[in-house]
N, C-alpha and C positions, 0 to 999 in steps of 0.2 A: 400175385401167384395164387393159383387156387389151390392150394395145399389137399384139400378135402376132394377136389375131382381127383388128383393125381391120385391120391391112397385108393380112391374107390374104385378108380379106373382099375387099378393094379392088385386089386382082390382077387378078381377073377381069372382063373386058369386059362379059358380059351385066351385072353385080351394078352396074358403073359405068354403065350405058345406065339400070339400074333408077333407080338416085341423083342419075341427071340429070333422069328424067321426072318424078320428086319433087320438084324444084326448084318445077317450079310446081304444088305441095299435092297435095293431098290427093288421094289415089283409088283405086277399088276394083281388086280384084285380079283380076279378069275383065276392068277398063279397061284394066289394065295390062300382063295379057296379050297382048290385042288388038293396043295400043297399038305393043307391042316385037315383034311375029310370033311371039311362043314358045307353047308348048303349055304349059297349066297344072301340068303337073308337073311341066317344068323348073322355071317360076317359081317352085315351091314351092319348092324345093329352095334357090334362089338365093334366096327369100326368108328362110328359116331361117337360113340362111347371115349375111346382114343381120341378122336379130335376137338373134342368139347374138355378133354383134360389138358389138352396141347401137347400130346405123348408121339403124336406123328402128323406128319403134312404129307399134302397129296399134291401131284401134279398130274396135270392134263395133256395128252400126247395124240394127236389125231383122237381115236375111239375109243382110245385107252383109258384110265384113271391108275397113278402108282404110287404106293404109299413108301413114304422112307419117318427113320426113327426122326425125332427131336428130341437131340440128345440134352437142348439147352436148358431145358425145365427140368430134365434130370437134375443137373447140376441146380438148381436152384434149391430142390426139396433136399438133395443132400446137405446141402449147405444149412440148409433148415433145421435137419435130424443134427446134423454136429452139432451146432448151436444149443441142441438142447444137451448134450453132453455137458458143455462148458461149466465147468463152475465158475459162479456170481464172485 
């Protein structure tokens, strides 16, 4: 798990505005443009950013591209942070 992409991934306000609008599924990457006021090459950029932490996957639909959360690596970091709760 790369513990360090995921924090860094999840620094940044725009990348966490993107993970919120993914809460409710699935949608394309011009929706989601739109959706957040950003110019598509920000998004990109903030998008990559997300898939290089494994914070979302994308599927391919005819001409489309659609991003949905991964929620699995959630669960893996929190499980992490508890951990560091734990007393020895």
């Amino acid at each position: 798990m790369g513990v360090a992409k995921v924090l860094s991934a999840l620094s940044d306000d725009d990348r966490r505005k993107i993970l919120d609008t993914l809460k409710q599924g699935k949608i394309s990457s011009g929706d989601l443009a739109k959706k957040l006021g950003i110019s598509p090459q920000a998004l990109s950029y903030h998008l990559k950013k997300l898939k290089n932490a494994d914070l979302i996957y994308e599927t391919k639909y005819k001409n489309f591209i659609y991003y949905e959360l991964n929620l699995t690596i959630l669960d893996e970091v929190i499980m992490w942070i508890d951990s560091l709760r734990k007393e020895n």
